[in-house]
N, CA, C and O of each residue as an XYZ file, in Angstrom:
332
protein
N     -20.250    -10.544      6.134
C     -19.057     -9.713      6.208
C     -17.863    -10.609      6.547
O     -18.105    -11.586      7.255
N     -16.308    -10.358      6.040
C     -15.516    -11.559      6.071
C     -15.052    -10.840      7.386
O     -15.483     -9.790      7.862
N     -14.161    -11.588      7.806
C     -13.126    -10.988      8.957
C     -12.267     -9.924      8.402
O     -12.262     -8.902      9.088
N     -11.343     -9.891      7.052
C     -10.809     -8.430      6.905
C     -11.728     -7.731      7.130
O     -11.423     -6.884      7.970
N     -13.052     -7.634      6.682
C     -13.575     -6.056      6.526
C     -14.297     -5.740      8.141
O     -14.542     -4.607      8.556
N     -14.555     -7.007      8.895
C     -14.343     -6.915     10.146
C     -13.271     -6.198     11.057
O     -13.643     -5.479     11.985
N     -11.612     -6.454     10.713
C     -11.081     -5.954     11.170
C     -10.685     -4.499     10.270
O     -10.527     -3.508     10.983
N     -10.570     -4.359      9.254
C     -11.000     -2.853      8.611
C     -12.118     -1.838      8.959
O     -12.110     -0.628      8.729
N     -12.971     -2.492      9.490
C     -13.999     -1.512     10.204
C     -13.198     -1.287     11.701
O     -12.838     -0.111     11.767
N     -12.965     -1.751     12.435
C     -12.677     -1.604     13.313
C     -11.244     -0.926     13.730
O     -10.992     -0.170     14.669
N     -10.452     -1.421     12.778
C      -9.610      0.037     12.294
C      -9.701      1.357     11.855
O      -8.959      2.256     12.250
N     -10.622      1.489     11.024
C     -11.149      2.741     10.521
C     -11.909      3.237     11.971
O     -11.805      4.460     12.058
N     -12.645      2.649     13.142
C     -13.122      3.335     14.370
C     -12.285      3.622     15.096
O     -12.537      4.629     15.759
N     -11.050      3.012     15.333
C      -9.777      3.336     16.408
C      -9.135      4.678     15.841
O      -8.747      5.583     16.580
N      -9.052      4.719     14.200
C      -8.627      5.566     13.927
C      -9.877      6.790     13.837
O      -9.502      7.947     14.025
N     -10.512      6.683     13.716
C     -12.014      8.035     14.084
C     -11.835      8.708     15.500
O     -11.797      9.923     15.690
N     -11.716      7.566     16.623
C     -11.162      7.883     18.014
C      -9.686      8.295     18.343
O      -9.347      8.484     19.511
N      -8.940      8.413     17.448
C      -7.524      9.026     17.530
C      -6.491      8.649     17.985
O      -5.599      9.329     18.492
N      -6.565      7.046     17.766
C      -5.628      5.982     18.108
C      -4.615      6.225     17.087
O      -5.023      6.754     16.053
N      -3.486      5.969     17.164
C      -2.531      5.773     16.075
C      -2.356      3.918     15.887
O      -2.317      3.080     16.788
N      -2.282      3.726     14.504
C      -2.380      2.455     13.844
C      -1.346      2.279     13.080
O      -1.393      3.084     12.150
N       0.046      1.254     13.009
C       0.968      0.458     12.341
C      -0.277     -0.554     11.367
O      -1.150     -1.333     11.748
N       0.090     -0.160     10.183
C      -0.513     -0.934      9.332
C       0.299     -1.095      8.267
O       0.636     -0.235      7.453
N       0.777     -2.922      8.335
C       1.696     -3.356      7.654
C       0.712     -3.958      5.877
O      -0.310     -4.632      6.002
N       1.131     -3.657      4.719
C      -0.061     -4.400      4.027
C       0.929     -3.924      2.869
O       1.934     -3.234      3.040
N       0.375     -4.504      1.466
C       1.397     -4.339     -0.084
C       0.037     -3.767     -1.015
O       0.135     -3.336     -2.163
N      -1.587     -3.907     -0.014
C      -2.769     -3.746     -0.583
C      -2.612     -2.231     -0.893
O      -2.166     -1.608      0.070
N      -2.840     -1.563     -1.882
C      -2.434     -0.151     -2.121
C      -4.330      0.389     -2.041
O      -4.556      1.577     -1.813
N      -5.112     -0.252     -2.175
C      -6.785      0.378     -2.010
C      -6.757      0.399     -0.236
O      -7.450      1.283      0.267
N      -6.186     -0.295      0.483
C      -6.094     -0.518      2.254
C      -5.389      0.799      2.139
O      -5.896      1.845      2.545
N      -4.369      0.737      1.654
C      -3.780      1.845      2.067
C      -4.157      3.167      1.853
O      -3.947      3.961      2.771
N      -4.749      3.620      0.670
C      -5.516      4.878      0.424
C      -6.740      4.482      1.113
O      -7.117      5.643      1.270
N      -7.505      3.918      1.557
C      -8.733      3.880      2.199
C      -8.697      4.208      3.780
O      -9.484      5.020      4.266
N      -7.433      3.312      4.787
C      -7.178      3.299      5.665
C      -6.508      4.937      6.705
O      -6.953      5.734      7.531
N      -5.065      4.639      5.865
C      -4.207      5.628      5.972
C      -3.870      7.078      5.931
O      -3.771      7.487      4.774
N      -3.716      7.746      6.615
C      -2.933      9.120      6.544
C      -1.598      9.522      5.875
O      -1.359     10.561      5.260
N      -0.468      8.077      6.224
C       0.297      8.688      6.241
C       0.544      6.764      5.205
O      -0.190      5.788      5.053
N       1.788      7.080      4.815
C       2.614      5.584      4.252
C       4.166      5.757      4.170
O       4.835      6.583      3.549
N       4.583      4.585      5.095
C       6.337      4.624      4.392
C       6.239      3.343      3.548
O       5.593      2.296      3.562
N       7.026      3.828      2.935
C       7.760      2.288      2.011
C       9.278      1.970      2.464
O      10.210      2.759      2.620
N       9.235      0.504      2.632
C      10.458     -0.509      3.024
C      10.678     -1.313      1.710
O       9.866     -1.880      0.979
N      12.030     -1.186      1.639
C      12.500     -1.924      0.561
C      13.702     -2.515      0.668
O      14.747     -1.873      0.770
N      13.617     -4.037      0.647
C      15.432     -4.426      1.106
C      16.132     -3.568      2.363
O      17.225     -3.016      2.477
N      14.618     -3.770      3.528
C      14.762     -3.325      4.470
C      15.747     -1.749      4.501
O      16.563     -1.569      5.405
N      15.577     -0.956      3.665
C      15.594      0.335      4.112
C      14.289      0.781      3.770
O      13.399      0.162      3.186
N      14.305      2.543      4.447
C      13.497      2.653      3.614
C      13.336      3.828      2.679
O      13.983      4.874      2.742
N      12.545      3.576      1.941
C      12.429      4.378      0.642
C      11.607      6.066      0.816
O      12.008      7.212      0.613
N      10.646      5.634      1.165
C       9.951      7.167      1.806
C       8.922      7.417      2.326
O       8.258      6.418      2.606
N       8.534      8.275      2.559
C       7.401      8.479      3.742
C       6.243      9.750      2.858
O       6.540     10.810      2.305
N       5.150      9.203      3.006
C       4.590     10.417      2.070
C       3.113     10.497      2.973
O       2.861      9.624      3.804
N       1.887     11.993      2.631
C       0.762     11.622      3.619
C       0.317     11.196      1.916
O       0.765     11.413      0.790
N      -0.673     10.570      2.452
C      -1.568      9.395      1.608
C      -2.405     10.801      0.954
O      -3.248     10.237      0.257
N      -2.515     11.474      0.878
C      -3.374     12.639      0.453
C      -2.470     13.338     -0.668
O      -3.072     13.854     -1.610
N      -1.057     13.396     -0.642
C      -0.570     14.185     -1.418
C       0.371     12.853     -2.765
O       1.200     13.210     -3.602
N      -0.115     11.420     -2.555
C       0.744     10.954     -3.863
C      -0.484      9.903     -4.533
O      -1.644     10.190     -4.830
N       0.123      8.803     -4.628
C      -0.873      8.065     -6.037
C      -0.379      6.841     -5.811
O       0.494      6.691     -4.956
N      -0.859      5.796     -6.535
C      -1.009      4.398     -7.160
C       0.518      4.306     -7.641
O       1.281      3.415     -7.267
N       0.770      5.060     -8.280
C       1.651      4.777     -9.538
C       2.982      5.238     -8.386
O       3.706      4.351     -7.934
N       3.185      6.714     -7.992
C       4.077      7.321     -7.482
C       4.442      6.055     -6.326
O       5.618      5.692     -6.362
N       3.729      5.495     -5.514
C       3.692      4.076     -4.266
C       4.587      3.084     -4.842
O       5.706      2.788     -4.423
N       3.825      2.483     -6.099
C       4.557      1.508     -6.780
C       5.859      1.728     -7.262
O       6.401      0.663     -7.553
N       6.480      2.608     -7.431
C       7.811      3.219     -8.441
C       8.784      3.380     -7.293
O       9.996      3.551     -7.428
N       8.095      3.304     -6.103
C       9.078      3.177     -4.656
C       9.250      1.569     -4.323
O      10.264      0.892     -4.152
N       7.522      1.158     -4.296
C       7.595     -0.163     -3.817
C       8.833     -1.050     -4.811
O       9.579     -2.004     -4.589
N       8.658     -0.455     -5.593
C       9.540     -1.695     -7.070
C      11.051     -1.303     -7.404
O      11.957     -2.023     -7.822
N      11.047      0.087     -7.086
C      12.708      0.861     -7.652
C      12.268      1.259     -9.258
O      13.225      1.689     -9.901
N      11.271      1.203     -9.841
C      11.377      1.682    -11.026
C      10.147      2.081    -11.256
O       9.536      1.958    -10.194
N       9.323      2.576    -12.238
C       8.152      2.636    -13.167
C       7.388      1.521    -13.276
O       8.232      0.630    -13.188
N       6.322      0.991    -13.413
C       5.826     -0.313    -13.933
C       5.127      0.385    -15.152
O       4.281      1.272    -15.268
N       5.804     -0.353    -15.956
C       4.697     -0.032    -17.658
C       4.384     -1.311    -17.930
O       4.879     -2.355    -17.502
N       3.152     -1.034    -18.996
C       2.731     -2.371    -19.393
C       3.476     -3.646    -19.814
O       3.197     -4.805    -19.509
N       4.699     -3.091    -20.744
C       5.444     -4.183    -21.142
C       6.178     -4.547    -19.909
O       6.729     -5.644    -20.000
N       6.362     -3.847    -18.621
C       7.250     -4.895    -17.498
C       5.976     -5.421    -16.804
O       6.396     -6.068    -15.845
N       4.779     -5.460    -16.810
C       3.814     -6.221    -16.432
C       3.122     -7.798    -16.873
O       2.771     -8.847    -16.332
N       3.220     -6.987    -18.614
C       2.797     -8.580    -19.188
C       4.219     -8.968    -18.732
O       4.036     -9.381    -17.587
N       5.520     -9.059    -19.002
C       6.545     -9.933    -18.564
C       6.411    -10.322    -17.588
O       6.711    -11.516    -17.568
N       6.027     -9.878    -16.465
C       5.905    -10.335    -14.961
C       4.761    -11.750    -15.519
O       5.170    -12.842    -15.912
N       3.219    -11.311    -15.402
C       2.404    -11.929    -15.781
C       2.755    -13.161    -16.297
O       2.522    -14.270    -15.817
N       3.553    -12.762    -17.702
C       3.937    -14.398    -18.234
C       4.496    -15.172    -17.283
O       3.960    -16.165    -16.791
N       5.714    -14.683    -16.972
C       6.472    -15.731    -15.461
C       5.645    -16.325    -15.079
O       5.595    -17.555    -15.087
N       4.571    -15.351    -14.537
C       4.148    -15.822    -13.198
C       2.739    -17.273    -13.712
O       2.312    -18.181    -12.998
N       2.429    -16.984    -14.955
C       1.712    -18.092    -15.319
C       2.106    -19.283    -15.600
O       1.484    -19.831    -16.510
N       2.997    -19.903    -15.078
C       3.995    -20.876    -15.553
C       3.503    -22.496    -14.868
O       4.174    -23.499    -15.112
C-alpha cells in the first residue's frame, strides 16, 4: 500500500468519525471518492461551491478551467504539452 492510499484511508476514517477535513487536491476521482462537499478556486477567487453528490466530472472541470473542455481543446493542450 503506498502512503497516499495510506493517508486516504485514514481520511476516509476521520471522516466516518465526523471530523471535518480541508482537502486541497486538482485529483477529481479524490474528490468524488473523498468528499461531500467541493469549492473551486480560480485566480484565487472563487468559482463555486457544490455537494459532490449533486454535480460531475465535466460540470468541476468547466469551473476549474472557465470554459468546456472538448476534445479539440484537449488534443491542443496534449500537443503543447508533448514538446
Amino acid at each position: 500500500m503506498t502512503s497516499v492510499h495510506t493517508i486516504y484511508g485514514l481520511l476516509k476514517k476521520l471522516k466516518a468519525q465526523g471530523f471535518s477535513i480541508i482537502l486541497i487536491s486538482h485529483k477529481l476521482d479524490e474528490i468524488f471518492d473523498i468528499c461531500d462537499r467541493v469549492t473551486v478556486l480560480r485566480d484565487g477567487k472563487k468559482i463555486g461551491s457544490k455537494k459532490v453528490s449533486e454535480t460531475n466530472e465535466k460540470e468541476l472541470i468547466k469551473m476549474m478551467i472557465g470554459r468546456e473542455l472538448t476534445a479539440d481543446s484537449l488534443s491542443k493542450y496534449l500537443k503543447s504539452a508533448i514538446v
